[in-house]
N, C-alpha and C positions, 0 to 999 in steps of 0.2 A: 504554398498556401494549403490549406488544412482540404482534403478528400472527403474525410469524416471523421465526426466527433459522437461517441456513443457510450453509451452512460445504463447503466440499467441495478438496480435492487430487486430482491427476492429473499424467502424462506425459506430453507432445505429443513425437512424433519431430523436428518441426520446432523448437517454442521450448522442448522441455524443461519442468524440472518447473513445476506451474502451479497457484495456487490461488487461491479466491474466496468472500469471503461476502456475502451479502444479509443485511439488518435492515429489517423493517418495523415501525411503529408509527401505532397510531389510539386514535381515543378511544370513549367508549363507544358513543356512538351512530353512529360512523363518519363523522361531519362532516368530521372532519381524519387524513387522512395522511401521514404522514414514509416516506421510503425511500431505504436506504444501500445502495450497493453498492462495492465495495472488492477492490482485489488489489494488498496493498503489496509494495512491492520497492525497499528501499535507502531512499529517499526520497521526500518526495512530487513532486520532479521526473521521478522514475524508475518512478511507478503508476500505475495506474489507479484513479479513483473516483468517485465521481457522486453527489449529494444534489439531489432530487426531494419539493417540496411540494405534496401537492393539497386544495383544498376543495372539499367534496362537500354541501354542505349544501342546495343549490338544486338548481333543475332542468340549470342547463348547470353542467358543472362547469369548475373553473380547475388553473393550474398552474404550478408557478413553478420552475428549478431552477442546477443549476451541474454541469459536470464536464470530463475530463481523462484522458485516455490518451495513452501513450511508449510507442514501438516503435521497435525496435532494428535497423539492416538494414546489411547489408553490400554495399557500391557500389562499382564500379569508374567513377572516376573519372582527374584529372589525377595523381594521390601512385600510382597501381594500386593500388586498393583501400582504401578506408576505413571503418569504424563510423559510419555519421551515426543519430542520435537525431529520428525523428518525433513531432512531439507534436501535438496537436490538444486545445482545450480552447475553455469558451465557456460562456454560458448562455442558457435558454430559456423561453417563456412559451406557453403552449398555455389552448385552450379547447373543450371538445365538449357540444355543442347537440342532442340529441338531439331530432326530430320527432313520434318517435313511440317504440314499442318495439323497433321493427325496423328502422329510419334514424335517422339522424344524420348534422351535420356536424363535421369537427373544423377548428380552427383555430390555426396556428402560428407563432413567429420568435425563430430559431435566430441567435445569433450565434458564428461561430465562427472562431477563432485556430487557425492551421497551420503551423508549424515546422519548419526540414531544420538540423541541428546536425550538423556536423563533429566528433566524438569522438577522432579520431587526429589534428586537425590544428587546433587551436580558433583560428589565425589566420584562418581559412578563412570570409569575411561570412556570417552569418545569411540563410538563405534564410525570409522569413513573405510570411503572406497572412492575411487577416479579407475574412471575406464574412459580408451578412447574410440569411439566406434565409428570405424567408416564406412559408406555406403553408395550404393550403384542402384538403379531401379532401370526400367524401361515401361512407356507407358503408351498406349493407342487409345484412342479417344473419339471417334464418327456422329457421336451423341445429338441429337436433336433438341432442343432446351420447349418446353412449357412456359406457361406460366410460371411454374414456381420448381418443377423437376422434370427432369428429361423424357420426352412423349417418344422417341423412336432411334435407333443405333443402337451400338455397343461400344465398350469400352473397358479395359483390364490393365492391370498392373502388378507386375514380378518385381520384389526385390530382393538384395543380397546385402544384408548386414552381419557385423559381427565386429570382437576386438579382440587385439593377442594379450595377455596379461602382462600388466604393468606393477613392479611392485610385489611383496607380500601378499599385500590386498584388494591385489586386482582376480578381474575374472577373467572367463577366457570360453569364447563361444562363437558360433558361427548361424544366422537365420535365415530361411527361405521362406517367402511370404509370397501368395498371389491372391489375386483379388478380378473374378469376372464378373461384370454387369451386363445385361441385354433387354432392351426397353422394347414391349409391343406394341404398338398402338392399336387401339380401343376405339373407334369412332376419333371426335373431334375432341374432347375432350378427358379422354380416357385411356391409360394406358398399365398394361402389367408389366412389372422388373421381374427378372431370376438375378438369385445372385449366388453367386459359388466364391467362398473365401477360404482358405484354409494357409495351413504355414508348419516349420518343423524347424527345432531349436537341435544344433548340435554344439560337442565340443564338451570339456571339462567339465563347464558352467550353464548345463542346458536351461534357456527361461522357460517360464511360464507362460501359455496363453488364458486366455479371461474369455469366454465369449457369451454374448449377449445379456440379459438380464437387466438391472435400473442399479443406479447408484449406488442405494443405501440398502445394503441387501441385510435381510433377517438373520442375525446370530453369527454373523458374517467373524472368522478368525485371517490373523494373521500369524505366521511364523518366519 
């Protein structure tokens, strides 16, 4: 039976108008999980969408799934300027182990397809890449929930990603990430967060980190 069905439209200044829904489904006892999420547009070359299974029946749960996003960017290239089409698509298999009520580990591996399509000039080679990235984290959680966000605890999470290169056109890189949260409580209704996040990209093919700002950022470049 359906969990939830969620539906929402909006205007982004940058990609214009934009919509999205979620469907989830389980069974009675909650063993099994389905979860859809979806933002068509023209076709399924041209969407976004994602199907995610989980079973929940044991103590470590599993998870299986597939999905797919296209993004549209304008490049100034060798033509001055062209439409090329990003897609990134792939699927995944996760598992989280929980120790106790308050720890856990989770574990991951990610296959994923990357795509740069020339849209003004379709003579123009296929630029792809597939990498496959597996992944380990550990996580503590004591958090006290609000109304709407966590009034009191703390909570953090390390993890360890990376992929060996696959291919001519694979990459090849290794990431540490942690992430600490500590909630104060304020009276009854009031609470302050610290948050300490940071991370480090090694290997061949060091990524990139992004950190904070808004979406559609001013004069924003890509290379």
């Amino acid at each position: 039976s359906p969990d939830i069905i969620y539906g929402n439209a909006g205007y982004n200044t940058f990609y214009g108008v934009q919509g999205s829904t979620v469907m989830a489904f389980s069974d009675l006892l909650g063993n099994h999980q389905i979860v859809f999420v979806t933002n068509l547009l023209l076709d399924l070359k041209n969407s976004d969408y994602g199907l995610q299974y989980y079973y929940l029946s044991g103590r470590t749960d599993y998870g299986i799934g597939g999905f797919h996003s296209a993004r549209f960017v304008l490049v100034d290239d060798l033509y001055g300027g062209s439409y090329y089409r990003f897609r990134t698509y792939g699927a995944n298999v996760l598992a989280s182990l929980p120790l106790n009520r308050l720890n856990r580990f989770d574990f991951g591996l990610n296959w994923y397809n990357i795509s740069r399509e020339n849209l003004d000039h379709p003579e123009t080679p296929l630029q792809q890449r597939t990498v496959l990235v597996p992944s380990i984290g550990y996580t503590h959680d004591n958090s006290l929930w609000g109304y709407i966000a966590p009034m009191n605890g703390t909570r953090y999470n390390v993890s360890l990603f990376g992929t060996p290169k696959l291919g001519n056109n694979g990459l090849s890189f290794v990431n540490l990430t942690g992430d600490y949260r500590t909630y104060l409580r304020l009276g009854r209704n009031y609470s302050i967060e610290l948050r300490f996040a940071g991370g480090g990209s090694f290997g061949r093919n060091p990524q990139k980190f992004i950190i904070g700002g808004v979406d559609n950022w001013i004069n924003r470049t890509f290379e």
